[in-house]
mmCIF file of the N, C-alpha and C atoms, coordinates in Angstrom:
data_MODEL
# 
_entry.id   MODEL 
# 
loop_
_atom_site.group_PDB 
_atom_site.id 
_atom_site.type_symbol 
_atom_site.label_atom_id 
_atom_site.label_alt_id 
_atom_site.label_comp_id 
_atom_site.label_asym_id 
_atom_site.label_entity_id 
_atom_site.label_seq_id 
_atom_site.pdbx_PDB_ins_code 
_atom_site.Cartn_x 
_atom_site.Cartn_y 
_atom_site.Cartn_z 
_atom_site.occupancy 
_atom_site.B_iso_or_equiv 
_atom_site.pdbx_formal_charge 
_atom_site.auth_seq_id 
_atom_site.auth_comp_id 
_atom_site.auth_asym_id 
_atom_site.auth_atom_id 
_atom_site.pdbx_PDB_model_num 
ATOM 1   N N  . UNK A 1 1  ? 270.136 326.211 129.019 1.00 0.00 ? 1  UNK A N  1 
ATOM 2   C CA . UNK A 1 1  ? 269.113 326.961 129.689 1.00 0.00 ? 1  UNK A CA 1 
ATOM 3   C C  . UNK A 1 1  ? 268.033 327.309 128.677 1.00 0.00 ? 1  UNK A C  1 
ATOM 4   N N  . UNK A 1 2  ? 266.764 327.674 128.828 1.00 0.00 ? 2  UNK A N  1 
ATOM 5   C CA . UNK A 1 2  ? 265.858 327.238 128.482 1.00 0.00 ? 2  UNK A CA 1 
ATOM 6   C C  . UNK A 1 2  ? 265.324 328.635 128.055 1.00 0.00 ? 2  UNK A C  1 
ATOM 7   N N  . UNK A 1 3  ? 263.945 329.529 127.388 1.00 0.00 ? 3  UNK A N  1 
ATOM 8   C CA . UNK A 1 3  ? 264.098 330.813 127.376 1.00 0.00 ? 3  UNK A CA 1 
ATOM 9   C C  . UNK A 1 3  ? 263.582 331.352 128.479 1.00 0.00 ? 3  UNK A C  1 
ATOM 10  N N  . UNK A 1 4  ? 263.484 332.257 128.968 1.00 0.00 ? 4  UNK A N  1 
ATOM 11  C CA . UNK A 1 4  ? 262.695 333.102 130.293 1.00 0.00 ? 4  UNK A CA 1 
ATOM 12  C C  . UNK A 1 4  ? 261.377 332.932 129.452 1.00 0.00 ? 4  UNK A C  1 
ATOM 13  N N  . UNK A 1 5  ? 260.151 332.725 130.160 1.00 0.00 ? 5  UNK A N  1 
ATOM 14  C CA . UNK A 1 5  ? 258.702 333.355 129.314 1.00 0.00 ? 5  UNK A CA 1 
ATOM 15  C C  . UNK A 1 5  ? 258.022 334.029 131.215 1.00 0.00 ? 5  UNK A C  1 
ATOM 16  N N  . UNK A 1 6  ? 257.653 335.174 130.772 1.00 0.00 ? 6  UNK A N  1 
ATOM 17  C CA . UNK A 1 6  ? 257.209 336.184 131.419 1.00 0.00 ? 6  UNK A CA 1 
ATOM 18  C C  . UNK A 1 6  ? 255.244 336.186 131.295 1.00 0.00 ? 6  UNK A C  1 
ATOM 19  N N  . UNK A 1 7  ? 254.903 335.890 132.650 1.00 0.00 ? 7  UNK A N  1 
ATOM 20  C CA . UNK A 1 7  ? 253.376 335.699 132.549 1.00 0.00 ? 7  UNK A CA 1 
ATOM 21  C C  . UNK A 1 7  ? 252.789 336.702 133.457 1.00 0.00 ? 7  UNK A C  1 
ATOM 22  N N  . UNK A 1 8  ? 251.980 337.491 132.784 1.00 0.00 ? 8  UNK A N  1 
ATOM 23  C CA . UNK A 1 8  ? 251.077 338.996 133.492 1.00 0.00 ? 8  UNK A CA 1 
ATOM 24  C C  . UNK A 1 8  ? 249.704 338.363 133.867 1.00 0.00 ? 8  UNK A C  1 
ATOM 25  N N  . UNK A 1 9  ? 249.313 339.301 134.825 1.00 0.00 ? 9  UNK A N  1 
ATOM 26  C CA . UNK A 1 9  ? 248.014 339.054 135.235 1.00 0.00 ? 9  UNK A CA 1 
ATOM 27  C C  . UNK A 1 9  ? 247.745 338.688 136.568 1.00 0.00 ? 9  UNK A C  1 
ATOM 28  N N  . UNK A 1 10 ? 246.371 337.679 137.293 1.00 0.00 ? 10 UNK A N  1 
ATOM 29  C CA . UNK A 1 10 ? 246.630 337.399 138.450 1.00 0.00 ? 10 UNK A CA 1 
ATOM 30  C C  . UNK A 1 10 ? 247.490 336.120 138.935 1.00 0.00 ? 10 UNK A C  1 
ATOM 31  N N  . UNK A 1 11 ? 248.569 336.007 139.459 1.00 0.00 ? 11 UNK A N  1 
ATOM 32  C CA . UNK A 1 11 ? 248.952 334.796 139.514 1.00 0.00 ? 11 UNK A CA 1 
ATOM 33  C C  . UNK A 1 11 ? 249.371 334.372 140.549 1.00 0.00 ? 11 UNK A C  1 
ATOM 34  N N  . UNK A 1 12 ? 249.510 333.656 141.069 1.00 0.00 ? 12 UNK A N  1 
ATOM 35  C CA . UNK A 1 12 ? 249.727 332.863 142.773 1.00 0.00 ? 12 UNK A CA 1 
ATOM 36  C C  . UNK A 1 12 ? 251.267 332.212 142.937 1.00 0.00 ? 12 UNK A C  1 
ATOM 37  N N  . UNK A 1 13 ? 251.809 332.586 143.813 1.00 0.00 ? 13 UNK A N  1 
ATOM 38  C CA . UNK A 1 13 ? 252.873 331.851 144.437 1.00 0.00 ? 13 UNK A CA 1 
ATOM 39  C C  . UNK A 1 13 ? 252.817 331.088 145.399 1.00 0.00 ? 13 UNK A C  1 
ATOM 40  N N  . UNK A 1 14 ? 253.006 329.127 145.047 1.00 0.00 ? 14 UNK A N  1 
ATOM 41  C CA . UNK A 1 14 ? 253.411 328.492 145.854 1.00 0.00 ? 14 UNK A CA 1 
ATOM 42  C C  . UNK A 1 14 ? 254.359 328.172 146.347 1.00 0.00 ? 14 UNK A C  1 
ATOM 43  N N  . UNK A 1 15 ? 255.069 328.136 147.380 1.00 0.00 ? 15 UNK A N  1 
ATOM 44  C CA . UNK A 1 15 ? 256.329 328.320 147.903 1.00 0.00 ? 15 UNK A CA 1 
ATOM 45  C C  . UNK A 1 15 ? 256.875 326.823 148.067 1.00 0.00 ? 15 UNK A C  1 
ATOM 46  N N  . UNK A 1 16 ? 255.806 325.990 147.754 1.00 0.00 ? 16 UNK A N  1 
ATOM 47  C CA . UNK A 1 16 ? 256.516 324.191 147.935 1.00 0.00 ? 16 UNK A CA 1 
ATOM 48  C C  . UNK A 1 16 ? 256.783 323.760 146.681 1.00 0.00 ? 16 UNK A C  1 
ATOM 49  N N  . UNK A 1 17 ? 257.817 323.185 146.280 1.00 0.00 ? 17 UNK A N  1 
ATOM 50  C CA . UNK A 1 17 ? 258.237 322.689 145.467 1.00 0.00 ? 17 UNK A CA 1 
ATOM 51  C C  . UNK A 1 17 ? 257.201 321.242 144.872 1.00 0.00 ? 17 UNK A C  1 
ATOM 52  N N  . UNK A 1 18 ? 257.053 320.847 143.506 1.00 0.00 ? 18 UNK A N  1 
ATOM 53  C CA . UNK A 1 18 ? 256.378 320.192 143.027 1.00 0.00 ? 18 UNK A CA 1 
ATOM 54  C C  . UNK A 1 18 ? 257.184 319.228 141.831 1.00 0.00 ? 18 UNK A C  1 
ATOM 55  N N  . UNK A 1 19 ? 256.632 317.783 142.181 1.00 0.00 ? 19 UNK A N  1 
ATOM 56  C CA . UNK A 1 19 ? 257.371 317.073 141.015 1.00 0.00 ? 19 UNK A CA 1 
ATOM 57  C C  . UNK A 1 19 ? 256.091 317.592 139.765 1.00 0.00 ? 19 UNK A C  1 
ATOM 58  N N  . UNK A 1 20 ? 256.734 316.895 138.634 1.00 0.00 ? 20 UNK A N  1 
ATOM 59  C CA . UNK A 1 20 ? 255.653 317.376 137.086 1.00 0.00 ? 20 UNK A CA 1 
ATOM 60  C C  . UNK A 1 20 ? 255.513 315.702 137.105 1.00 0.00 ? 20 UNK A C  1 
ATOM 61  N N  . UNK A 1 21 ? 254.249 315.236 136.515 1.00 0.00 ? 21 UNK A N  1 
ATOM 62  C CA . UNK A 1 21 ? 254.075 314.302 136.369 1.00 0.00 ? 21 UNK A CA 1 
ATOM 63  C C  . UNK A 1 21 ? 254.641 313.435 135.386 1.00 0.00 ? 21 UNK A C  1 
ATOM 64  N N  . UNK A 1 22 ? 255.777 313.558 134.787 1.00 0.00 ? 22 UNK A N  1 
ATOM 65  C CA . UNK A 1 22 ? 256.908 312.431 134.512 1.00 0.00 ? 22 UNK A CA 1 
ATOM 66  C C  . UNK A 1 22 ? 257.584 312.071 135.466 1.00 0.00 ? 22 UNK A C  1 
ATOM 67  N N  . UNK A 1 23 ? 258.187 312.866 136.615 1.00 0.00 ? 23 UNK A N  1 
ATOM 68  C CA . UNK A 1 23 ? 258.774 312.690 137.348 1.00 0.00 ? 23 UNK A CA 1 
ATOM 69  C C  . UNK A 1 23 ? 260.199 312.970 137.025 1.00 0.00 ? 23 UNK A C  1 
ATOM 70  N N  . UNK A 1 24 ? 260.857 313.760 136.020 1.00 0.00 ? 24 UNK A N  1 
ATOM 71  C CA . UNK A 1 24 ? 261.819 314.047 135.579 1.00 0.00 ? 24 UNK A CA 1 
ATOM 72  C C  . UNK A 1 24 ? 262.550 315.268 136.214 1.00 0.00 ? 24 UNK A C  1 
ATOM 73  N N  . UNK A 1 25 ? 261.618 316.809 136.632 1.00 0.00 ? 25 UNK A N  1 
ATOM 74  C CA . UNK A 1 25 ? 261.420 317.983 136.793 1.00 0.00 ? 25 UNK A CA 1 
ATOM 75  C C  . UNK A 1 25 ? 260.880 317.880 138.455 1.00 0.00 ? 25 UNK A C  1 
ATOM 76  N N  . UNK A 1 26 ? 261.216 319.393 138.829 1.00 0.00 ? 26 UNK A N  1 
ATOM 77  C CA . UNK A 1 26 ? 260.858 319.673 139.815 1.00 0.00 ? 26 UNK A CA 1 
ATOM 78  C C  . UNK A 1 26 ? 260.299 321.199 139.720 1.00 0.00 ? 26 UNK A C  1 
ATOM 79  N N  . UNK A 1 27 ? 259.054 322.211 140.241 1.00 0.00 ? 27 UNK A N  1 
ATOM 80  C CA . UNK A 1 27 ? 258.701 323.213 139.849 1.00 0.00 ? 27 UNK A CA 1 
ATOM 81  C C  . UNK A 1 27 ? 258.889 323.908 141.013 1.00 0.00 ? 27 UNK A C  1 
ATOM 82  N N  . UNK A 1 28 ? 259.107 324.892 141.558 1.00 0.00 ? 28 UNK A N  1 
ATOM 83  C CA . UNK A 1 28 ? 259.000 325.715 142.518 1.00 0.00 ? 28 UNK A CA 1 
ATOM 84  C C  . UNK A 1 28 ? 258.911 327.495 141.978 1.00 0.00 ? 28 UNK A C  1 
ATOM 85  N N  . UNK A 1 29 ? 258.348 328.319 142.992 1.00 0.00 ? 29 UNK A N  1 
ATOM 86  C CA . UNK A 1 29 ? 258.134 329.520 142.857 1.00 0.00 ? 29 UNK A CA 1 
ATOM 87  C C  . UNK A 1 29 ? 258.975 329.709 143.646 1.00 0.00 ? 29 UNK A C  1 
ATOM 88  N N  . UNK A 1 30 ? 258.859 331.595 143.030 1.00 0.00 ? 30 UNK A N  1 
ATOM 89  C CA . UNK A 1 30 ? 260.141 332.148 143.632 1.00 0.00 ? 30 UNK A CA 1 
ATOM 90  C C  . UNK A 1 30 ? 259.662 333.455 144.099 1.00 0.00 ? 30 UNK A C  1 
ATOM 91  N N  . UNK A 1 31 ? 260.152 334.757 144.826 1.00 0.00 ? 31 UNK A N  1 
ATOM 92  C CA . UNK A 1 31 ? 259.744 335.850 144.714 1.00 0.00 ? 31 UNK A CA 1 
ATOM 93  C C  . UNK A 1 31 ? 261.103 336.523 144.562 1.00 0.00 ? 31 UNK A C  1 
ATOM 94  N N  . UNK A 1 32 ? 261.474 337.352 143.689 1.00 0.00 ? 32 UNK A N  1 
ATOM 95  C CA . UNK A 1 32 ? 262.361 338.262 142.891 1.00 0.00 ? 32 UNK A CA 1 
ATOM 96  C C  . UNK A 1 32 ? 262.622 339.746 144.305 1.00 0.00 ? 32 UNK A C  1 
ATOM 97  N N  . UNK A 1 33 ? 263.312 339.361 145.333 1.00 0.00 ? 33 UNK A N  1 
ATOM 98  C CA . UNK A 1 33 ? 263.143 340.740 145.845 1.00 0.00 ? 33 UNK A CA 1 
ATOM 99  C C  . UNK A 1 33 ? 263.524 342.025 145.419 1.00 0.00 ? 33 UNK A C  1 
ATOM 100 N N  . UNK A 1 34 ? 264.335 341.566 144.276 1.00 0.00 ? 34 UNK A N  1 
ATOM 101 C CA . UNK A 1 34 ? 264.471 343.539 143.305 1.00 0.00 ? 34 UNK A CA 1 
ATOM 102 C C  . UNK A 1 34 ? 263.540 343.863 142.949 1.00 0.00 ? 34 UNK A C  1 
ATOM 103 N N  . UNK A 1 35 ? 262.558 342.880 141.993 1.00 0.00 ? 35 UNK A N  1 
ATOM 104 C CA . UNK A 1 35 ? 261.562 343.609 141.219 1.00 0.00 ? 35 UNK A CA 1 
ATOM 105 C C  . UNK A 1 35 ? 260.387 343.188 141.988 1.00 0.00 ? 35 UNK A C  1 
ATOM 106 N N  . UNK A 1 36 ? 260.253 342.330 142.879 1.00 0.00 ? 36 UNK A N  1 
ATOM 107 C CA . UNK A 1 36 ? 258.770 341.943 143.419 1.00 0.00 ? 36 UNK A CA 1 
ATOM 108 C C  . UNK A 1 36 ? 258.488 341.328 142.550 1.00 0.00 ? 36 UNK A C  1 
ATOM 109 N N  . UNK A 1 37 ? 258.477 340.522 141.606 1.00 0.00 ? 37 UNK A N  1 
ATOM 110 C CA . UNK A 1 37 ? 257.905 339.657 140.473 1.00 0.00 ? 37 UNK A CA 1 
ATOM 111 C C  . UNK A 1 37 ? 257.875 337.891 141.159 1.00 0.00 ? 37 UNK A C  1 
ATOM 112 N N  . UNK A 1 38 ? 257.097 337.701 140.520 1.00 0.00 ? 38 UNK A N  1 
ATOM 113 C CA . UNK A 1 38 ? 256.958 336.226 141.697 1.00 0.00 ? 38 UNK A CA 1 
ATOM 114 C C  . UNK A 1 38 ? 257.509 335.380 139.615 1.00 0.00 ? 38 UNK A C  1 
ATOM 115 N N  . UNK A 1 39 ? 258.322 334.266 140.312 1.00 0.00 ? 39 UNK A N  1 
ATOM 116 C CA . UNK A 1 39 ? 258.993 333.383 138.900 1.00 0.00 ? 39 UNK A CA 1 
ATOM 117 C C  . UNK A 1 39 ? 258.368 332.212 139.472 1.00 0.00 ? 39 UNK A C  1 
ATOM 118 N N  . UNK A 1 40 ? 258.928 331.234 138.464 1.00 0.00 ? 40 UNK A N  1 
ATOM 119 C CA . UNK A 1 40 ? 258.350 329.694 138.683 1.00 0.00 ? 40 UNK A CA 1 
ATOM 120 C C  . UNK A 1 40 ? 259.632 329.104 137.962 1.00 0.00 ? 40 UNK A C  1 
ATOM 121 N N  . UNK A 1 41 ? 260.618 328.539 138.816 1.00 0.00 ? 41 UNK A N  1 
ATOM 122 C CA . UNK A 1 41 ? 262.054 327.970 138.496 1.00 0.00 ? 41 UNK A CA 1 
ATOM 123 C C  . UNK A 1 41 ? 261.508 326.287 138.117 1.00 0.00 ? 41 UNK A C  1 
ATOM 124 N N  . UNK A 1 42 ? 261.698 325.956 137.030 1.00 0.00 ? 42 UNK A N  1 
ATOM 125 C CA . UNK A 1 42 ? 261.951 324.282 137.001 1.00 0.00 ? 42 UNK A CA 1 
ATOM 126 C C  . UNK A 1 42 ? 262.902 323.723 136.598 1.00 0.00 ? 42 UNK A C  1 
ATOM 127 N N  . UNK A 1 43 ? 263.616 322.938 137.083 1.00 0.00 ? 43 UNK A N  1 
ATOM 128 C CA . UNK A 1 43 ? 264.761 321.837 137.204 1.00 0.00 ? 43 UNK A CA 1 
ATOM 129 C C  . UNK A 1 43 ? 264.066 320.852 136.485 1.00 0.00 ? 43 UNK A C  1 
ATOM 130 N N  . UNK A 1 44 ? 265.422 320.639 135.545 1.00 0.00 ? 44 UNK A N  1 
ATOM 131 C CA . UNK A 1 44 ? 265.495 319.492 134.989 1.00 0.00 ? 44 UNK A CA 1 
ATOM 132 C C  . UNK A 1 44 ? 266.484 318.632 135.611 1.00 0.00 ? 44 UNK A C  1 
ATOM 133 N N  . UNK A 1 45 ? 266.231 317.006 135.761 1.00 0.00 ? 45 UNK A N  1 
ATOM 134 C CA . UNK A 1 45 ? 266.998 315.970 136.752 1.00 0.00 ? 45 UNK A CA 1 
ATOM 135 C C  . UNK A 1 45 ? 267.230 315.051 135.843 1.00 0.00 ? 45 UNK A C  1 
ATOM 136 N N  . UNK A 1 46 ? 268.528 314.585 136.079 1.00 0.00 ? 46 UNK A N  1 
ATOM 137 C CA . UNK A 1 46 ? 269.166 313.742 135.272 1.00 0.00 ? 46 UNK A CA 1 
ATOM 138 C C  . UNK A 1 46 ? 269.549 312.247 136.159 1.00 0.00 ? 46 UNK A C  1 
ATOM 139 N N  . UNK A 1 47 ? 269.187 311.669 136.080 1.00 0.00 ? 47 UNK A N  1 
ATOM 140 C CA . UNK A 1 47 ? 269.378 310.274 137.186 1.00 0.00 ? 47 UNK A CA 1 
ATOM 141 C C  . UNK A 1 47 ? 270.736 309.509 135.971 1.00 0.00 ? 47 UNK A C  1 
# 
Protein backbone atom coordinates (compact mmCIF):
# COMPACT_ATOMS: atom_id res chain seq x y z
CA UNK A 1 0.00 0.00 0.00
CA UNK A 2 1.09 3.13 -1.06
CA UNK A 3 1.26 6.47 1.38
CA UNK A 4 -2.15 8.40 2.01
CA UNK A 5 -1.27 12.15 0.53
CA UNK A 6 -4.02 14.51 1.75
CA UNK A 7 -5.00 17.51 -0.74
CA UNK A 8 -6.75 20.94 0.75
CA UNK A 9 -8.46 23.44 -1.05
CA UNK A 10 -11.16 23.50 -3.83
CA UNK A 11 -11.53 20.12 -5.16
CA UNK A 12 -14.19 18.15 -7.15
CA UNK A 13 -15.54 14.71 -6.87
CA UNK A 14 -16.06 12.51 -9.78
CA UNK A 15 -18.00 9.62 -8.98
CA UNK A 16 -16.99 7.54 -12.40
CA UNK A 17 -14.22 5.63 -12.31
CA UNK A 18 -11.23 6.41 -14.79
CA UNK A 19 -8.50 4.34 -16.52
CA UNK A 20 -4.77 6.47 -16.22
CA UNK A 21 -3.31 6.52 -19.43
CA UNK A 22 -1.04 3.39 -19.26
CA UNK A 23 -3.84 1.53 -18.77
CA UNK A 24 -2.46 -0.30 -15.76
CA UNK A 25 -4.63 1.72 -12.88
CA UNK A 26 -7.98 2.63 -12.38
CA UNK A 27 -8.91 6.16 -10.41
CA UNK A 28 -12.12 6.73 -8.73
CA UNK A 29 -13.41 9.21 -5.98
CA UNK A 30 -14.82 8.57 -2.96
CA UNK A 31 -16.80 10.50 -0.24
CA UNK A 32 -15.64 9.54 3.46
CA UNK A 33 -19.12 9.64 5.29
CA UNK A 34 -17.36 10.09 8.87
CA UNK A 35 -15.37 12.93 7.99
CA UNK A 36 -17.08 14.34 4.75
CA UNK A 37 -13.66 14.40 3.05
CA UNK A 38 -13.98 13.49 -0.59
CA UNK A 39 -10.55 10.73 -1.42
CA UNK A 40 -9.42 9.61 -4.81
CA UNK A 41 -8.79 5.58 -4.46
CA UNK A 42 -6.42 4.15 -7.32
CA UNK A 43 -5.99 0.53 -8.09
CA UNK A 44 -3.26 -0.93 -9.25
CA UNK A 45 -4.07 -4.10 -11.91
CA UNK A 46 -2.07 -6.85 -12.44
CA UNK A 47 -3.05 -8.88 -15.70
Amino acid sequence: MKEKIFVTGDTRCDFHPRWDRAGDRIRFGALDPATWTRQLHVVDLEF
